[in-house]
C-alpha positions in Angstrom: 88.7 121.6 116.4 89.3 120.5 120.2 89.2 117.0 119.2 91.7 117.6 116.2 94.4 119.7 118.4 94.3 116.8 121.2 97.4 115.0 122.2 96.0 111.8 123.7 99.1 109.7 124.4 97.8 107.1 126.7 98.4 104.2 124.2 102.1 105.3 123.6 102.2 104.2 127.2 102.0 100.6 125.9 103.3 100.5 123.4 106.8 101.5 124.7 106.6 99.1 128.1 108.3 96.6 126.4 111.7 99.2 125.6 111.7 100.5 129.1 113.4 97.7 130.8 116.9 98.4 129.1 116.4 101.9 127.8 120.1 103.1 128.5 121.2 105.4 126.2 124.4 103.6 125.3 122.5 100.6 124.6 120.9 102.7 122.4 123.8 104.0 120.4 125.2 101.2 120.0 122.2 99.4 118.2 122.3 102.2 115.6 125.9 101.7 115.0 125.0 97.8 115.0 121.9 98.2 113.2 123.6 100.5 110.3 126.2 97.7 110.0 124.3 94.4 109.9 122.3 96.5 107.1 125.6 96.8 104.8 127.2 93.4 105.8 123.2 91.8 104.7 123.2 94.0 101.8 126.4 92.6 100.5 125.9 88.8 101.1 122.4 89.6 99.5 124.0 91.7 96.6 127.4 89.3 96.5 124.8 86.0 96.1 123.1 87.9 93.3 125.6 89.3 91.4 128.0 86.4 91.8 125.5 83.8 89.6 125.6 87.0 86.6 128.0 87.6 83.9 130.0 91.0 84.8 128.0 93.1 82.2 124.9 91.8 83.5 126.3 92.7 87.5 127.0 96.2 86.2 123.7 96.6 84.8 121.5 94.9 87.6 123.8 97.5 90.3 123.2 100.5 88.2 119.1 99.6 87.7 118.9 99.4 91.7 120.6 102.8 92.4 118.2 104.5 90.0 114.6 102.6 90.5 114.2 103.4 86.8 113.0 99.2 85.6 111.1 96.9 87.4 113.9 94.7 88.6 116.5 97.3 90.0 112.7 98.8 91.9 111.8 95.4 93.4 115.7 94.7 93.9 115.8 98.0 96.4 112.8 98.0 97.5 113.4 94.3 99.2 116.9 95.2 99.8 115.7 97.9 102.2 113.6 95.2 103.9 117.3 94.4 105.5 116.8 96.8 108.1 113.9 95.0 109.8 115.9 92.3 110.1 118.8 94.1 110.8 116.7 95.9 113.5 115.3 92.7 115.0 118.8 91.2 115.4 119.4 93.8 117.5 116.4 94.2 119.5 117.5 90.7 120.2 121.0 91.2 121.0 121.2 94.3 122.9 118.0 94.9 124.2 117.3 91.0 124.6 113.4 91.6 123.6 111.3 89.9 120.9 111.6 91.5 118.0 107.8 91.9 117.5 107.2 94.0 120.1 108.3 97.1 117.7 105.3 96.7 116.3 102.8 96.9 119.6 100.1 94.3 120.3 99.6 92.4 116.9 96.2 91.9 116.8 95.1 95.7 117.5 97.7 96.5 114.6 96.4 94.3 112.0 92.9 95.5 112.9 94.5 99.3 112.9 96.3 98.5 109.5 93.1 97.9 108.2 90.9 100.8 109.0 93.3 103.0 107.8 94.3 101.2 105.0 90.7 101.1 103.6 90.6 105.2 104.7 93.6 105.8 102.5 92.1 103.9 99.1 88.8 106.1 99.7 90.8 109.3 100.4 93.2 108.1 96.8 90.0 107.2 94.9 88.7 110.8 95.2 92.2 112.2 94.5 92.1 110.1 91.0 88.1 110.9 90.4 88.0 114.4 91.5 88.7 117.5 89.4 91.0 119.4 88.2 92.2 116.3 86.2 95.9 118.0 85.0 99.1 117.9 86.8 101.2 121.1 86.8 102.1 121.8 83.0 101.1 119.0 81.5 98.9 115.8 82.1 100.2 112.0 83.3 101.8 109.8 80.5 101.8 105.9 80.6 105.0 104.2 81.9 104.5 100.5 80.5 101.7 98.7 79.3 98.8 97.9 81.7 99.0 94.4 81.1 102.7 94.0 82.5 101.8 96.8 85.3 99.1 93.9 86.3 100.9 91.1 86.3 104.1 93.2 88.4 101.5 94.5 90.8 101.3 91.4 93.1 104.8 91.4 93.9 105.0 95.4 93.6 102.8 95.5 96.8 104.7 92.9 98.7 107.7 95.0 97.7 106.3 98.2 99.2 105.0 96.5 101.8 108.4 95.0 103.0 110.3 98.4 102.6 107.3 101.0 104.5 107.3 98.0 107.2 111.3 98.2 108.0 111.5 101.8 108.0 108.1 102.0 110.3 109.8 98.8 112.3 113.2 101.0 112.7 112.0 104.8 113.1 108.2 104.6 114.7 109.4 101.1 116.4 113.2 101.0 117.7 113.9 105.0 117.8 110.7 106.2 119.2 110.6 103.2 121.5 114.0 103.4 122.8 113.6 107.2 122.8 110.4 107.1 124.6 110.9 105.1 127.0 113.8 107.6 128.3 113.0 110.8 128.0 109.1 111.9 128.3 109.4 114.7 125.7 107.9 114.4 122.6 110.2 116.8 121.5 112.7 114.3 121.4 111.1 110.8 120.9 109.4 112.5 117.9 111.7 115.0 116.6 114.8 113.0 116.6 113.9 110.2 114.1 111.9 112.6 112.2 114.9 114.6 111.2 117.1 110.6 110.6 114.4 110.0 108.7 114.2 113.4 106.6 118.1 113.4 106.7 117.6 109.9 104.5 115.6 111.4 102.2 117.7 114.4 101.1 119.1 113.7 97.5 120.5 116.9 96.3 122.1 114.7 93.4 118.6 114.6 91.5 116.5 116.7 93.8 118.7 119.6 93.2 117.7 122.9 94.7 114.5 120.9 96.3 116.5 118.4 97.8 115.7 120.4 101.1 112.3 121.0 100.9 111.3 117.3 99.8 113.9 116.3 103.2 111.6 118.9 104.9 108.8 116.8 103.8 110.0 113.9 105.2 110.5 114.9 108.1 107.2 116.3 109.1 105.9 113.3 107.6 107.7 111.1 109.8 106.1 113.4 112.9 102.8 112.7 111.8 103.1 109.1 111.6 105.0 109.1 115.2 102.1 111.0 115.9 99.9 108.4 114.7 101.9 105.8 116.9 101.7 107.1 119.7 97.7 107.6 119.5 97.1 104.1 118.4 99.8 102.4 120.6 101.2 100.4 117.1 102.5 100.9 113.8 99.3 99.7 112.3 98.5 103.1 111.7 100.9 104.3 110.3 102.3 101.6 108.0 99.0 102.0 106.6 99.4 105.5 105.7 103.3 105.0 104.4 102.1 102.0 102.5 99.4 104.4 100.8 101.7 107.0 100.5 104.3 105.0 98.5 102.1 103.0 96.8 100.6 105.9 94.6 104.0 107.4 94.3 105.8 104.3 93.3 103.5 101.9 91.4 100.3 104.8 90.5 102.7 107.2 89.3 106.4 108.3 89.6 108.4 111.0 88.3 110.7 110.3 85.7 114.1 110.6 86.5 114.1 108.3 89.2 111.7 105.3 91.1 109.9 104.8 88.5 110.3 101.1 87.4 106.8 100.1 88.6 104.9 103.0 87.9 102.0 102.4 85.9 102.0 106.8 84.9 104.5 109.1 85.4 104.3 112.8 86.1 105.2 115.4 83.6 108.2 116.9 85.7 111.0 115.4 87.8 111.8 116.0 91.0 115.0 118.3 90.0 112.3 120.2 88.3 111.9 123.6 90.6 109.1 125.1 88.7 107.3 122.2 89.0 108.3 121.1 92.2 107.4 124.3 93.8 104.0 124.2 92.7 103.3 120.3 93.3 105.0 120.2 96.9 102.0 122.8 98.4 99.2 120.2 96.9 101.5 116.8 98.5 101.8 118.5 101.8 98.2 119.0 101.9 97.1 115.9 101.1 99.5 114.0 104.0 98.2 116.6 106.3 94.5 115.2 105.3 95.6 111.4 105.2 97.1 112.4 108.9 93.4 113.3 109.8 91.7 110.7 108.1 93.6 108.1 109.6 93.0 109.6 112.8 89.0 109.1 111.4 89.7 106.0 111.2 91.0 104.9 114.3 88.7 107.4 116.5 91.8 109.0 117.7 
């Protein structure tokens, strides 16, 4: 229990060294503002080169699918389009903080090696989910998205999708924020509360969430503690990309609920996310299991 309630930092020590050099706060506040708007001016070159080779009809359709996540194209077609912000975020790493843009991530090596461990932790800890009982999901049971032979032949490019989104929002919350944030004030209270609650704030959708809408931002947000949490033990993202790549890989590409993300699924669950009910009951069981994938991937790393 000791061992579980520890808060050994020493790694964060290193793996914000590189942000401490120009840590000003107004060098800070202006890379959001910079990093916010070389997202939208990307986005629109990317969107504009896109939508510029298709008939109108075709535009409307293709803009509508990547609002909504609900086929496979408009999925992969957000999915990469949030991969903007890493580059976004290295440009100005670059730029304003004139540092390479891969130390966000820590030491390389140790992260890959980190990435891993956990990564293999988090398919154990998912394979028991799937095996072990009780075999229902609220009211009713899992029904099949698409056929398993497309799901197969999307899956490839499905994780390289995933895998591009979890790594900029890791590279821009657990990397630039909690870097820039950590190298000026010693307070966890503020290197890892403050881009928790971005983060959270970013995941409030009251549109389809409805009256959940806060408690799945509320989720987020302690989510996003835990995986600064993991950061700072390890020293890199390694960590916890693995856990966000887990995480978002069953809820994306597994399974998905049906009124939105759910262009790759392979299942989807028998309630939306506007669902209260439902929603009320499921939430309990998802915070659990990040608290566990928290722990395991502590397991993992001996952390």
């Amino acid at each position: 229990m000791m061992r579980v309630l520890s808060f050994d930092y020493r790694p964060h020590a290193r793996f914000i060294d590189p942000a401490r050099d120009r840590a000003q706060l107004w060098r800070l506040v202006l890379g959001i503002v910079l990093v916010a708007g070389f997202f939208l001016v990307l986005s629109n070159l990317v969107f504009g080169t896109i939508l510029g080779v298709l008939d109108p009809q075709t535009a409307s359709d293709v803009l509508r699918d990547a609002q909504t996540g609900q086929t496979a194209g408009g999925m992969l077609l957000l999915l990469f389009q949030l991969g903007l912000l890493a580059v976004a975020t290295a440009m100005v790493v670059i730029m304003v903080h004139r540092r390479r843009p891969w130390t966000l991530v820590g030491p390389l090596g140790l992260a890959v090696r980190q990435f891993g461990a956990v990564l293999f932790m988090m398919v154990l800890l998912t394979a028991a989910l799937w095996i072990l009982p009780p075999y229902e999901i609220g009211e009713g049971t899992l029904t099949a998205n698409m056929p398993i032979g497309r799901w197969m032949l999307l899956l490839p490019i499905a994780v390289v999708a995933v895998m591009v989104q979890i790594g900029a929002e890791e590279i821009l919350f657990r990397g630039y924020l909690q870097q820039q944030l950590a190298a000026r004030f010693r307070s966890p209270l503020v290197w890892m509360v403050l881009p928790a609650i971005l983060f959270g704030a970013g995941h409030y959708l009251p549109d389809s969430a409805g009256s959940n809408a806060v408690t799945i931002a509320l989720w987020a947000t302690v989510f996003a503690m835990l995986m600064a949490d993991l950061t700072a033990r390890s020293g890199t993202l390694g960590p916890a990309m693995a856990v966000h790549f887990a995480n978002n890989i069953s809820a994306m590409v597994l399974t998905a609920t049906p009124d939105e993300m759910s262009g790759l699924a392979l299942y989807v669950l028998p309630f939306g996310i506007g669902d209260e009910a439902a929603m009320a009951a499921w939430l309990p069981v998802d915070f659990g299991f990040m608290l566990v994938s928290w722990l395991a991937a502590r397991l993992a790393i001996r952390a």
